[in-house]
C-alpha positions as CSV (number, residue, x, y, z in Angstrom):
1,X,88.2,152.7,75.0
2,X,86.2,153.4,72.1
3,X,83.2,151.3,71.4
4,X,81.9,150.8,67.4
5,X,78.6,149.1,67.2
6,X,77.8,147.2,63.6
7,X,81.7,146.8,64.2
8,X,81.3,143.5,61.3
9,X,79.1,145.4,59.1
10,X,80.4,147.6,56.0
11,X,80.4,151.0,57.5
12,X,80.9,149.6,61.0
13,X,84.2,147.7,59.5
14,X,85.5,150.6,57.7
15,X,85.3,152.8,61.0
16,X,87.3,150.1,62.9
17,X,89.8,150.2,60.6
18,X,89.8,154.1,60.5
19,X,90.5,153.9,63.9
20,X,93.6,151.4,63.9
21,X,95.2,153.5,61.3
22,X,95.0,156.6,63.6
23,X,96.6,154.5,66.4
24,X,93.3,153.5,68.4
25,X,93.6,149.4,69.1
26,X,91.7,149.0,72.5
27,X,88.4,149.4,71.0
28,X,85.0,147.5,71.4
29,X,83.6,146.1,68.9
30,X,80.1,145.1,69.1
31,X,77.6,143.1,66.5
32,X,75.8,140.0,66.0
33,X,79.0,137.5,64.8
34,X,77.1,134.8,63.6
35,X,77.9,135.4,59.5
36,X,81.1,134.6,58.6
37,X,81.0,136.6,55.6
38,X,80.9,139.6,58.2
39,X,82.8,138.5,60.5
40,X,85.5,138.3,57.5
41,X,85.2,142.1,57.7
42,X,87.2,142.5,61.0
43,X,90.3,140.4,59.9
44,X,93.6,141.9,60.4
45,X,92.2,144.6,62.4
46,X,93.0,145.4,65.9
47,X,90.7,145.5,69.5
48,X,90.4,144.6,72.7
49,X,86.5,143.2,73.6
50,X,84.1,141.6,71.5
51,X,80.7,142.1,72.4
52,X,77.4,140.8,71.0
53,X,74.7,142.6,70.5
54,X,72.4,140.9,72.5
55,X,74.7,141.8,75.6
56,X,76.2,144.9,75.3
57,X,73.2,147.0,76.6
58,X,73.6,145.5,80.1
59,X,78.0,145.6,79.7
60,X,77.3,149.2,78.7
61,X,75.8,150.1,82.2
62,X,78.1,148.5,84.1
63,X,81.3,149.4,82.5
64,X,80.9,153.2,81.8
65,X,84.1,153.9,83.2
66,X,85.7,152.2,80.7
67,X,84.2,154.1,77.4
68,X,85.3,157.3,76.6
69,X,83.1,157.4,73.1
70,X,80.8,155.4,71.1
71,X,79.7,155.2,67.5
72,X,76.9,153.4,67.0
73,X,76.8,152.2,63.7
74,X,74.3,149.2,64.1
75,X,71.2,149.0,62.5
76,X,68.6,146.9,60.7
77,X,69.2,148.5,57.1
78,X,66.7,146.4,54.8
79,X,64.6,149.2,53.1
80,X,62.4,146.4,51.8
81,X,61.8,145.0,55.3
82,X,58.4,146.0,56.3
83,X,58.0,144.5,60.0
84,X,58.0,147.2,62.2
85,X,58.5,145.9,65.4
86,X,62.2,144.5,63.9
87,X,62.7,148.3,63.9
88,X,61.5,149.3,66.9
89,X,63.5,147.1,68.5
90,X,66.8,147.2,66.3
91,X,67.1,150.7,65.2
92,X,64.5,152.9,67.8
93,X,64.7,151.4,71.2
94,X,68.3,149.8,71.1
95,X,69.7,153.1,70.0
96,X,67.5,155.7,72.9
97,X,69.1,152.7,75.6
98,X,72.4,153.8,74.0
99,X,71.7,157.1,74.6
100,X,70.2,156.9,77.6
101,X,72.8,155.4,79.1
102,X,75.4,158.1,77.4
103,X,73.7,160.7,78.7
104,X,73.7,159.6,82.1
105,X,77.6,158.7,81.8
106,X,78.5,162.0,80.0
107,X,80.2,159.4,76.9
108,X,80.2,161.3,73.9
109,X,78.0,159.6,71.0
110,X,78.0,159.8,66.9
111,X,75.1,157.8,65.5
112,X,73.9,156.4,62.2
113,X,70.8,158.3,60.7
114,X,70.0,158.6,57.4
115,X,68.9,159.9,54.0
116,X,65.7,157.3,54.2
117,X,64.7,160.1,56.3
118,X,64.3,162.7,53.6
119,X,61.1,160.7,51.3
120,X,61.2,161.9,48.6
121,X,62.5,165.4,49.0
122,X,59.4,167.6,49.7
123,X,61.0,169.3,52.0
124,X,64.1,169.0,50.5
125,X,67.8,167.5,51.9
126,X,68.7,170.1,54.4
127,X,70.1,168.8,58.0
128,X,67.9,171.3,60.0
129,X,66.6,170.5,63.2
130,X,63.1,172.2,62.7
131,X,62.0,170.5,59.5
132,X,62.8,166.9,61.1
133,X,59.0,165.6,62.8
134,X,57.2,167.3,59.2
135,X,59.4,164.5,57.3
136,X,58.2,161.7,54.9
137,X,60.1,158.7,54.9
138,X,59.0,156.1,52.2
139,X,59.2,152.9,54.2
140,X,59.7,151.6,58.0
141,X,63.6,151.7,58.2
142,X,63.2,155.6,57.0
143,X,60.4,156.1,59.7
144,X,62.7,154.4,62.3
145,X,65.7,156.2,61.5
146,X,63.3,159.7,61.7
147,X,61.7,158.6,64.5
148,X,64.9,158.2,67.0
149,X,66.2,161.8,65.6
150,X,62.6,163.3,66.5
151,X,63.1,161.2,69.8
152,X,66.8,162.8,70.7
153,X,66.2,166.0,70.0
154,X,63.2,166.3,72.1
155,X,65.5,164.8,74.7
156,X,66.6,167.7,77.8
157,X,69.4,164.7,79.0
158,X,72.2,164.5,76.7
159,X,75.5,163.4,76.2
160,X,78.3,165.8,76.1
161,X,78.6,165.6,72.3
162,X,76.2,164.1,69.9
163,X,76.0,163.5,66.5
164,X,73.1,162.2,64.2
165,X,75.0,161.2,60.8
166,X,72.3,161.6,57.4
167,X,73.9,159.0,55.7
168,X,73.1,159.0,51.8
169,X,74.3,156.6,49.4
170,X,77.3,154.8,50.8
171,X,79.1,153.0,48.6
172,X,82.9,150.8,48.6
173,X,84.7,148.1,50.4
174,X,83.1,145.6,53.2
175,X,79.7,145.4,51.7
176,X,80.3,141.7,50.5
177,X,77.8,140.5,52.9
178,X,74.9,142.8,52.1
179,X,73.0,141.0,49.4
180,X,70.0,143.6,47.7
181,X,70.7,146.2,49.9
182,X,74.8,146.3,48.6
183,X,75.4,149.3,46.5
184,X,74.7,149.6,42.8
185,X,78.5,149.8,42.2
186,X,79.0,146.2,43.5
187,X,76.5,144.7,41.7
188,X,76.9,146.5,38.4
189,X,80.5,144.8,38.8
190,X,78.7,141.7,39.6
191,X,76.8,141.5,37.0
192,X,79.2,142.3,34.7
193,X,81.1,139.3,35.3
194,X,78.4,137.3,35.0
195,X,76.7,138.7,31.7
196,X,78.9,141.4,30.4
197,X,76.2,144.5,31.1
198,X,74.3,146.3,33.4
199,X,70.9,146.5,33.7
200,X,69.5,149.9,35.1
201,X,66.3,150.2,36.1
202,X,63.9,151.7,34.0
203,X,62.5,155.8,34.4
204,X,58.9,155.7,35.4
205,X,58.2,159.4,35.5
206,X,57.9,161.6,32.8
207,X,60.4,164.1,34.0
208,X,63.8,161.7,34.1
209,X,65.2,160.4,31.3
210,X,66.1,156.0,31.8
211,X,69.1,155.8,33.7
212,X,68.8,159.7,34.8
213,X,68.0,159.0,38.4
214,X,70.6,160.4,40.6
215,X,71.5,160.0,44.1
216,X,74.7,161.3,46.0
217,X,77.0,158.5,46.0
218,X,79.4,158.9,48.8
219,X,82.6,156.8,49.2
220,X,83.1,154.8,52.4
221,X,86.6,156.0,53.2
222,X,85.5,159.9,53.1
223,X,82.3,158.7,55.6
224,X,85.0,157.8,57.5
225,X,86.9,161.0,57.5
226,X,84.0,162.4,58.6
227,X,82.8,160.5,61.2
228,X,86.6,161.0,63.2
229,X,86.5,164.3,62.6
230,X,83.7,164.8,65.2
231,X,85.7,162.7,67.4
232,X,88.2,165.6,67.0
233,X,86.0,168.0,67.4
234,X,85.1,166.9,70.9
235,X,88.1,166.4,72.1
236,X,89.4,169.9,71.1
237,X,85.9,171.1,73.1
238,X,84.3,172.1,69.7
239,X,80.3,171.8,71.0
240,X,79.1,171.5,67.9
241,X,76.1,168.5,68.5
242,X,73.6,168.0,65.7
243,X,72.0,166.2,62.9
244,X,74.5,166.2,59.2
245,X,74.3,165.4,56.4
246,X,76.8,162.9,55.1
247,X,77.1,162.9,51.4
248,X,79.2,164.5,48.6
249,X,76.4,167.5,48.3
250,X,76.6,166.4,44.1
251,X,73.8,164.5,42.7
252,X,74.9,161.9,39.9
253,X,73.1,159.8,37.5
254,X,72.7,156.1,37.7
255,X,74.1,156.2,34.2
256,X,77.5,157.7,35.0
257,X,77.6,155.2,38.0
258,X,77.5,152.1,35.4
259,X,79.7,153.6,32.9
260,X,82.6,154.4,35.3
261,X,82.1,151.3,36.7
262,X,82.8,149.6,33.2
263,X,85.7,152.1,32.9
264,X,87.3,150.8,35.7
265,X,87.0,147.0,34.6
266,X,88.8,148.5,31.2
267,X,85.4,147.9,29.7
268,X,83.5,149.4,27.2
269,X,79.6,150.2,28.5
270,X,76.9,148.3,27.9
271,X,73.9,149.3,29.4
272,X,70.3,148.2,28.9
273,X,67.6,148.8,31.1
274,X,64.7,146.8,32.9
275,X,61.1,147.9,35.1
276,X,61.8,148.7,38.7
277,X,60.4,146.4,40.7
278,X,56.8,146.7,41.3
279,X,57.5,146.3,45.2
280,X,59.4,149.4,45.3
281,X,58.4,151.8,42.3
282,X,56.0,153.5,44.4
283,X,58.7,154.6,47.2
284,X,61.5,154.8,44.7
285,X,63.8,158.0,45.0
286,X,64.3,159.8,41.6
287,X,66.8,161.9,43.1
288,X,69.0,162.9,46.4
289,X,71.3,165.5,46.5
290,X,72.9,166.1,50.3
291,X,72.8,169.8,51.5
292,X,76.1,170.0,52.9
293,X,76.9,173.6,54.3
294,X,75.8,172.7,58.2
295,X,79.3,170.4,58.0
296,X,81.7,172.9,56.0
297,X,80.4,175.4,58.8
298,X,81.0,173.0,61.6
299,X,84.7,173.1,60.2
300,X,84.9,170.2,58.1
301,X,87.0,171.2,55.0
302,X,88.9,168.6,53.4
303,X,87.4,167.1,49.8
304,X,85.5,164.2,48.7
305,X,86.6,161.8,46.0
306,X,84.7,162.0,42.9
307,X,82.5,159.6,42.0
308,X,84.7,158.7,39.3
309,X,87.6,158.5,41.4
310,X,85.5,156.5,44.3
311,X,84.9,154.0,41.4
312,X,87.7,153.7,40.2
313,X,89.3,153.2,43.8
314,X,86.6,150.8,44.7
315,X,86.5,148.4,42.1
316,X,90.5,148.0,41.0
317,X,91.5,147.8,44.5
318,X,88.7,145.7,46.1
319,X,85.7,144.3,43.9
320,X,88.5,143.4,41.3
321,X,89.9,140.3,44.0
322,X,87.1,141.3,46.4
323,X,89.7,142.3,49.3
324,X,89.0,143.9,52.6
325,X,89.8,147.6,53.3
């Protein structure tokens, strides 16, 4: 069986349903199931054991023999949280038991990392391995994310295939329940509804233009794609283990995000601005931009939907009656 932790959150969700669609319905699906605007997220969606959190460490060591892969999607995502010990406990030492335990079964493993890792780009976005301890993240779910790739790739026990997946900004169907930290495509259409525009934050640097920032926006059903992909690669005995990048590798503008948003409402713009938030200006990322050759030479190849095609996907298909993918 295949075991998916964060199996009620957005990305988790999406990866479940990935897997049902490419015929895989005895799957574990792990979380904390309190919420039932998460738990909403797993509806209609096929698996065989339902595990919290709290107890799947201790299920893990006893049931090896009955997981042939993992992806551990699970994580305490709040880049405003500051407590670190939530993170050393949620994101660093829950994910080396994982991998511990992997490595001493021989189950293959794809992890979440992240773009948090990357600061603000002094050293760039590149997915090597020998820039990764000399890395600024801007906050403690950065630093924790960072820390656990340092950790495995120091590691001489591995599993038989690992993956650390960079995640930049993921965006599209599932994120209902994530409040501040949803993407700015659902709130834009949230906010929409409620006033009729968009407020962008404000440029506090010299050098961007309002409404200039830019990340890579990358839509949740082409994370997806990539994610399987290394299943496939392991099966077909591809050892190609590492830390990616997962974005589209294309910068875009805040500003092109809100007006393809109102585009797919059938909206004209209308977008002001407002001052970022004093709690995050200082760690605020003017721009991200995913290196993405490490993948296209692992053998990914297909495409990645635009960002005005991920929008327009997104928001007429699920923000629009708020459905479940």
């Amino acid at each position: 069986m295949i075991a998916v932790t964060g199996a009620a959150g957005f990305i988790g969700s999406c990866m479940v349903r990935k897997l049902n669609d490419e015929g895989h319905q005895a799957l574990i699906v792990v979380d904390e199931f309190s919420r039932a605007d998460k738990n909403r997220n797993l509806e209609n969606k096929d698996f065989a054991l339902k595990i919290d959190r709290a107890d799947f460490i201790d299920w893990l060591e006893k049931n090896t023999d009955k997981v042939d892969f993992i992806y551990h999607l699970g994580a305490r995502t709040d880049t405003t949280e500051q407590d670190v010990a939530i993170f050393d406990e949620l994101n660093l030492n829950y994910s080396k038991a994982i991998w511990n335990i992997c490595s001493e079964a021989q189950i293959p493993l794809v992890y979440a990392s992240s773009a948090a890792t990357y600061g603000l780009g002094e050293l760039g976005y590149d997915d090597r391995h020998d820039i990764i301890e000399d890395l600024k993240p801007l906050n403690p779910y950065g630093r924790s994310k960072n820390d656990f790739d340092i950790w495995a790739l120091q590691q001489s026990s591995k599993p038989p295939f690992w993956a650390g997946m960079k995640f930049f900004n993921v965006y599209g169907p599932n994120e209902y329940h994530k409040g501040r930290m949803a993407s700015v495509i659902f709130h834009t259409v949230r906010q929409i509804k409620a006033t009729g525009g968009m407020k962008l934050f404000r440029s506090h640097r010299s050098d961007f233009e309002d409404g200039q920032q830019s990340r890579d926006f990358v839509y949740i059903k082409d994370v997806i794609e990539v994610l399987y992909f290394f299943q496939q690669q392991f099966e077909a005995g591809k050892k190609i283990s590492g830390l990616y990048n997962l974005g589209t590798g294309t910068a875009r503008s805040f500003w092109d995000l809100a007006s393809n948003t109102f585009k797919a409402m059938d909206l004209e713009p209308n977008i002001s601005f407002i001052d970022t938030p004093a709690d995050i200006r200082d760690t605020y990322q003017y721009f991200t931009e995913a290196n993405m050759e490490k993948l296209k030479k692992a053998g990914y190849h297909k495409g990645f939907h635009s960002l005005e095609e991920g929008i327009d996907n997104y928001v007429r298909n699920y923000l629009k009656e708020e459905k479940i993918f």
